[in-house]
C-alpha positions in Angstrom: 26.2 -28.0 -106.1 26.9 -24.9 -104.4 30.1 -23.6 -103.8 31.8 -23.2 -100.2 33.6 -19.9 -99.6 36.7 -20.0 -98.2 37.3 -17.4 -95.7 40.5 -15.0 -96.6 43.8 -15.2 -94.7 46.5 -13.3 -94.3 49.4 -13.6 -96.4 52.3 -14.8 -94.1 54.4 -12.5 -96.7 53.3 -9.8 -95.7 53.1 -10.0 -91.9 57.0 -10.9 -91.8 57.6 -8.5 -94.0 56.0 -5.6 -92.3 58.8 -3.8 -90.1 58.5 -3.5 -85.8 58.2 0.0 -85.0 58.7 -1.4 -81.8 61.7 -3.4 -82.9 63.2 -0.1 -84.8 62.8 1.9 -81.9 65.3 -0.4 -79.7 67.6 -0.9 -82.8 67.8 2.8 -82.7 68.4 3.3 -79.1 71.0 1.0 -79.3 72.4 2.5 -81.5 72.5 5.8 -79.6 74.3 4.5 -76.7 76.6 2.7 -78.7 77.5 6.0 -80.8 76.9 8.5 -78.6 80.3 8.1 -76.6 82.6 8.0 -79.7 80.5 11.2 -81.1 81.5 13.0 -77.8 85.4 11.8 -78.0 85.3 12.8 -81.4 84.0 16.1 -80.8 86.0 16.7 -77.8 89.2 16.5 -79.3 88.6 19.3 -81.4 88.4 21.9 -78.6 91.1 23.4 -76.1 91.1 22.7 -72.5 89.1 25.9 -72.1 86.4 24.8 -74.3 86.5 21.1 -73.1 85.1 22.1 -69.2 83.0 25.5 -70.4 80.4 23.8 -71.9 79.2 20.4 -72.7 78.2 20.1 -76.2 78.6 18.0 -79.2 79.7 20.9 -81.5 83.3 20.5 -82.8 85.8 23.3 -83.0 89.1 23.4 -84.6 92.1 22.2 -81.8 92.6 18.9 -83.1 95.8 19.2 -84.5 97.0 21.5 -81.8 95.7 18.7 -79.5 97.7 15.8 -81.9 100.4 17.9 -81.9 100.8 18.4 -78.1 100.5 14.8 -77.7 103.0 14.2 -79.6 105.8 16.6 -78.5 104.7 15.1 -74.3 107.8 13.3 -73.5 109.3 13.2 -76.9 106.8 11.1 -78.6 106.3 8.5 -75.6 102.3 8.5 -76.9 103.3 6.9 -79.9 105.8 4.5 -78.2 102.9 3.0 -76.5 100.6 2.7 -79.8 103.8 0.9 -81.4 103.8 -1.6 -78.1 100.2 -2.1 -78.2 100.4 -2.8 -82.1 102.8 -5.4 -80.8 100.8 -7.2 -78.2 97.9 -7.2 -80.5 99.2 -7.7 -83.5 101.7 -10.9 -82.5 99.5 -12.1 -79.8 96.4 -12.4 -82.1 98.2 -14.4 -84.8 99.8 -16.7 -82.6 96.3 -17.2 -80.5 94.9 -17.4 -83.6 97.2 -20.5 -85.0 97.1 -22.3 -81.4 93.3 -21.8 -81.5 92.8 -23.1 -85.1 95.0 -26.4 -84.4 93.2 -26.9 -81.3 90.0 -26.6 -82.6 90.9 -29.1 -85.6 92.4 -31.4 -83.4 89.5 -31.4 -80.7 87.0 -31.4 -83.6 88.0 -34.1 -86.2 90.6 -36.5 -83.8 89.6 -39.2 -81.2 91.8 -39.8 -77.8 90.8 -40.9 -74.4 89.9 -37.7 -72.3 88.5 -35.9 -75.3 85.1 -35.3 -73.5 87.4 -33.9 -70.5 89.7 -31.6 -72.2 86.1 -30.3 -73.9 84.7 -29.4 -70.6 87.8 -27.8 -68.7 87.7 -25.5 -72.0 84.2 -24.4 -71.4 85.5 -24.0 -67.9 88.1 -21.8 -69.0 86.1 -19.3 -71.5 83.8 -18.8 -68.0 86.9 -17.5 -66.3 86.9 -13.6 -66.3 90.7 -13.2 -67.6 91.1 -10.4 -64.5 90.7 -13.3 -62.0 93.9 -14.5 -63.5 96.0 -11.8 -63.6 97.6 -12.0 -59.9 98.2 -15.5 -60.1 100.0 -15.0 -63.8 102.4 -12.5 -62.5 103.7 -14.9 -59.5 104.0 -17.3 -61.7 105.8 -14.6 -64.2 108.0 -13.2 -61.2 109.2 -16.7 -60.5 111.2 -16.6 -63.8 112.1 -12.8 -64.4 109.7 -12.5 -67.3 107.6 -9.6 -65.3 108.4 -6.0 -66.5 109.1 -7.4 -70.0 106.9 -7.8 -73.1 106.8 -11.6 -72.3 105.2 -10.7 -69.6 102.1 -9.7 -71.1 102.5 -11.5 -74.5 102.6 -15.2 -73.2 99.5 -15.2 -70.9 97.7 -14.2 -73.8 98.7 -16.9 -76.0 96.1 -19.2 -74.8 92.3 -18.1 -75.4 89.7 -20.7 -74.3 86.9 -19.1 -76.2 89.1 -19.1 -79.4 89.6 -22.8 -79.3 86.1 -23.6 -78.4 85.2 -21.4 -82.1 87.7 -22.7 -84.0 86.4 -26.3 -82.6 82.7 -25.6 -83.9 83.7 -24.3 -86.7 86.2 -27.1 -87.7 83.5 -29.5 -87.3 81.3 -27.8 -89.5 83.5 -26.3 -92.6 86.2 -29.5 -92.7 84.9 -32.3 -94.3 85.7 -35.7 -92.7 85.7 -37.3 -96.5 88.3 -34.8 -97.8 90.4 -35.8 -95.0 90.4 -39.3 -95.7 91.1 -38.8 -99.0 94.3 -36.7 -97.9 95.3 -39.5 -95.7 94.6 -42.2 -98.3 97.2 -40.3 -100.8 99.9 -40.2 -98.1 100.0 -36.9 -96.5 100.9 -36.5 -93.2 98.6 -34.6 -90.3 100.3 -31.6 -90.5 100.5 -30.7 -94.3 96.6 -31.7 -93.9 95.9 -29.1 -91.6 98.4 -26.7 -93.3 97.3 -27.0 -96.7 94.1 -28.0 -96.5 92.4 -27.6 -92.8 93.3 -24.1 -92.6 92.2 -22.1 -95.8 88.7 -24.4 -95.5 88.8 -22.7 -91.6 89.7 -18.8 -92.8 86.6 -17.0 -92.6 86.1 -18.6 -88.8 89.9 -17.5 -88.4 89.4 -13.8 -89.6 86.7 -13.7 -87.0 88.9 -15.3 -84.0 92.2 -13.2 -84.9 89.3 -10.1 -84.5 88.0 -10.8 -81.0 91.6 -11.4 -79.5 92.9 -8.5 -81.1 90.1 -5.9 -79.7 90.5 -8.4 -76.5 94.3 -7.7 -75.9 94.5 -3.9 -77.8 91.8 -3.5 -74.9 93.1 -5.0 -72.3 94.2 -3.0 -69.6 94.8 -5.2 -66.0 97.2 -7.6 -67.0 99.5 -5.1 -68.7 98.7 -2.9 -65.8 100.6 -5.9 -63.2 103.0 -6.9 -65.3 104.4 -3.9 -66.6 106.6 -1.0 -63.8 108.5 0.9 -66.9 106.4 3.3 -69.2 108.4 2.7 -72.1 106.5 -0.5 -72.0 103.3 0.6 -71.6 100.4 -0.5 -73.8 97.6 2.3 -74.9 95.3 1.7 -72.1 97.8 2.0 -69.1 99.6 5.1 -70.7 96.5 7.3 -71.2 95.2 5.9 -67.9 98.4 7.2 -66.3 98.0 10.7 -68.0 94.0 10.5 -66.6 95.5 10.6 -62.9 97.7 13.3 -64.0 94.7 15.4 -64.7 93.6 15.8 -61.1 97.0 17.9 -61.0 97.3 19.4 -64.7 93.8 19.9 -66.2 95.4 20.1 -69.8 96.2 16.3 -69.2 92.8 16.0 -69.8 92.8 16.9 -73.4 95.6 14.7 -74.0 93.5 11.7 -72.7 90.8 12.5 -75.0 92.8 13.3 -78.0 94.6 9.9 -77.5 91.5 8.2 -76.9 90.2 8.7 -80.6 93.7 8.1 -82.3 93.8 4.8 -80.3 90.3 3.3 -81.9 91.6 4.0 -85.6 93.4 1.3 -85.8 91.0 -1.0 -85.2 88.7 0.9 -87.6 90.8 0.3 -90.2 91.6 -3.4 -89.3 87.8 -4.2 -88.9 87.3 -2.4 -92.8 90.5 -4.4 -94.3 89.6 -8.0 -93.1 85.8 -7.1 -93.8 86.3 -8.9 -96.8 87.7 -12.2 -96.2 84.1 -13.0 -94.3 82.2 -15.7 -95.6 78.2 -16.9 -95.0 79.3 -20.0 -96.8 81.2 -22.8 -94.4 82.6 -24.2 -97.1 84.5 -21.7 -98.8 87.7 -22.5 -99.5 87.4 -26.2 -99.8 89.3 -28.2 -102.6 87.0 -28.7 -105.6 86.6 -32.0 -107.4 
């Protein structure tokens, strides 16, 4: 009886294992063009208006806290008035986005009405719809009840985020237990303390990752505040250093200013992205109630 040989193969281990140069190289690029930019700003705000326009180069120098401090001392501090407002708009209209997303989502994911299929739709409808395109007709509606030229103004429109309800929705579905609902509702507890006590810390991780996007969304956001708002005081980060941009035409040394604020404005997202880092969870069902 003679013995067949059985030609060798290559171990599937391997070959997945085995990194892309190809792949790498993209990565890396990537990475380059992501980087490069905040390098530069973070370079640039070290050096003097002199140094900024002699030469372009990636080397630091040692006018940053001249540069901090000159931006703090323009128009008594008014730099940091408009970190303090954009804290605001961020910070309140994330967590209240962040709520009316999460109930939305549970409610579109784990309740049956008439029109569900509907209201499903015009949502994906509405995370389509750039938020710029909406801008004009917000402020008429604004104007018509004095709210323009306030912090309403730009608060309230961003209440509302169509692409946070459609996350909290699919993740609802998938980290909420339909069982563990029932069983709420078979000891007596009403809708709300289920979502409330239950709904919502099985949701968390998903929620960290909402109240993120419309944070960066609104601490970004520069067109609506830029319609809404006539008085400086109420500025936001984005229309304040963009105001001091068009002052550079006139006054070079603006320019400096613009920069400098530029790097002090990302630092706060820095940090926030670094303290909710943690809360982040691969598994859906973290946080569920344990038997």
């Amino acid at each position: 009886m003679t013995a067949t040989r059985v030609p060798a193969t290559r171990s599937p281990r391997t070959t997945a294992g085995r990194p892309s140069v190809f792949g790498t190289a993209i990565l890396l690029l990537g990475a380059v063009y992501c980087l490069l930019p905040v390098l530069w700003v973070l370079t640039a705000s070290t050096k003097n208006g002199s140094e900024l326009f002699s030469t372009f180069t990636l080397a630091p120098s040692t006018h940053l806290w001249d540069n901090i401090v000159a931006l703090t001392e323009y128009r008594d501090g008014l730099f940091w008035r408009w970190m303090l407002n954009t804290a605001l708009y961020a910070g309140v209209g994330a967590l209240i986005s962040t709520y009316v997303s999460a109930l939305s989502g549970y409610v579109l994911a784990r309740f049956e009405f008439p029109g569900k299929a509907t209201v499903f739709s015009v949502l994906l409808m509405g995370v389509l719809v750039p938020g710029v395109i909406l801008a004009i007709p917000q402020y008429f509606l604004l104007a018509q009840v004095g709210l323009t030229n306030t912090y309403w103004s730009v608060l309230l429109p961003q209440l509302i985020s169509p692409y946070g309800i459609y996350l909290a929705r699919i993740y609802a579905a998938a980290a909420v237990p339909g069982d563990v609902i029932e069983a709420a509702r078979t000891e007596g507890a009403g809708e709300l303390r289920i979502f409330h006590g239950i709904a919502l810390p099985m949701m968390a991780p998903g929620l960290v990752t909402i109240f993120l996007f419309q944070f960066v969304a609104i601490w970004n956001n520069f067109m609506l505040p830029y319609i809404m708002l006539g008085n400086d005081q109420l500025f936001p980060i984005t229309v304040g250093l963009s105001g001091l941009l068009n002052q550079g035409a006139t006054v070079p040394a603006m320019y400096t200013l613009v920069i400098t604020g530029a790097l002090l404005s990302i630092v706060p997202l820095i940090i926030l992205f670094l303290l909710l880092q943690r809360f982040w969870r691969v598994d859906l069902a973290a946080g569920a109630v344990k038997a």
